[in-house]
N, C-alpha and C positions, 0 to 999 in steps of 0.2 A: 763377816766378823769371825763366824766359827772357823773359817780358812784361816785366815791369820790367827789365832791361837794354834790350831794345829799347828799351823808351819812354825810359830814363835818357841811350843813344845817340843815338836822335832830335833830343830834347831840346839835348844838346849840338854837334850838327852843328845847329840851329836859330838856337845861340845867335853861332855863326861867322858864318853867312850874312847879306848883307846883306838889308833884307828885299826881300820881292815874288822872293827868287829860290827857284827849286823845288830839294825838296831831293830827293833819290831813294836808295832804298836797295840796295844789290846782298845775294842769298844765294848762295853757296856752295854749290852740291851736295857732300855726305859721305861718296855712295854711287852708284854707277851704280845709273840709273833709266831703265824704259821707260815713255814720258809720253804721254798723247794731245792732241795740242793739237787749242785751239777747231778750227780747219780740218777735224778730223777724221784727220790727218795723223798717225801713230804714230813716235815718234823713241827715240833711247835719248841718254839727255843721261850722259858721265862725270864719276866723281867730277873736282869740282874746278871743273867748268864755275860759271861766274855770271850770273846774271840778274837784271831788276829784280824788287821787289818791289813788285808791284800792290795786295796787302789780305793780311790776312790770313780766316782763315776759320773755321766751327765752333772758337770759344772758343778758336782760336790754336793748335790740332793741327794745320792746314791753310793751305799759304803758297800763294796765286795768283801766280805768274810770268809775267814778257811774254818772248814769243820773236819780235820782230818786231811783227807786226801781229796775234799768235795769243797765247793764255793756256794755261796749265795748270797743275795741281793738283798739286803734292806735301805726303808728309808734314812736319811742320815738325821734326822730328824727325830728317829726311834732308839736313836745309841748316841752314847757321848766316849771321848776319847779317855783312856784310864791315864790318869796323872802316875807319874813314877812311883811315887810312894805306896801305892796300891796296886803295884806290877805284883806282886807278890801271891797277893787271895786272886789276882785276876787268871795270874797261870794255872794257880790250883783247880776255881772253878772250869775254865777252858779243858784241864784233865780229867773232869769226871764227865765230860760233854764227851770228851773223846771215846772214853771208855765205854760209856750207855753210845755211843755210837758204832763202835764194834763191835758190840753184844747183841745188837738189833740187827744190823747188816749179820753175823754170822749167822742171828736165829732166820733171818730170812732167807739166807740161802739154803741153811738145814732145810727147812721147810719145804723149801721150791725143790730142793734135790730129794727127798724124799717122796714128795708128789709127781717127779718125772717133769717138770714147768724145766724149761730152757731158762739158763743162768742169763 
């Protein structure tokens, strides 16, 4: 059922857009989660945070998220798809995720290059 609303969503933000423009989907966190992104980098993302949606995964139990330049894995069951009309707070919040995401990755590598630790 949640597969067909997505696709039915899709679909219809498809049908708005002119062609050749990308269309991109935001999910919703439902629940505080501690996530490991590709980088190896362990975060805790709050309920309510949003991120894009990269793919989904195993038969659609599992939503891949971009945090930046980094991916990770939640349940699909943990996040719901952002309706258009809340694309809007959805990019904002996705921007301060980004931000507090390069402020940490920079302070870590201050850190590590400070201490002589291999980047």
């Amino acid at each position: 059922m949640k597969a067909l609303l997505t696709f039915l969503m899709l679909l219809a933000c498809a049908a708005r857009m002119p062609a050749g423009e990308r269309v991109t989907l935001y999910a919703r966190l439902n629940e505080v989660l501690v996530v490991e992104l590709s980088d190896t980098a362990v975060w805790e993302m709050e309920k309510g945070d949003c991120f894009p949606v990269i793919a989904y995964k195993e038969s659609h139990t599992k939503l891949i998220l971009r945090l930046a330049g980094t991916t990770f894995v939640v349940p699909a069951k943990s996040a719901a798809i952002v309706p258009e009309k809340e694309m809007q707070s959805a990019l904002e919040s996705y921007r301060v995720n980004v931000n507090n995401y390069i402020n940490g990755f920079s302070a870590r590598w201050r850190k590590n290059a400070e201490a002589g630790t291999p980047q």
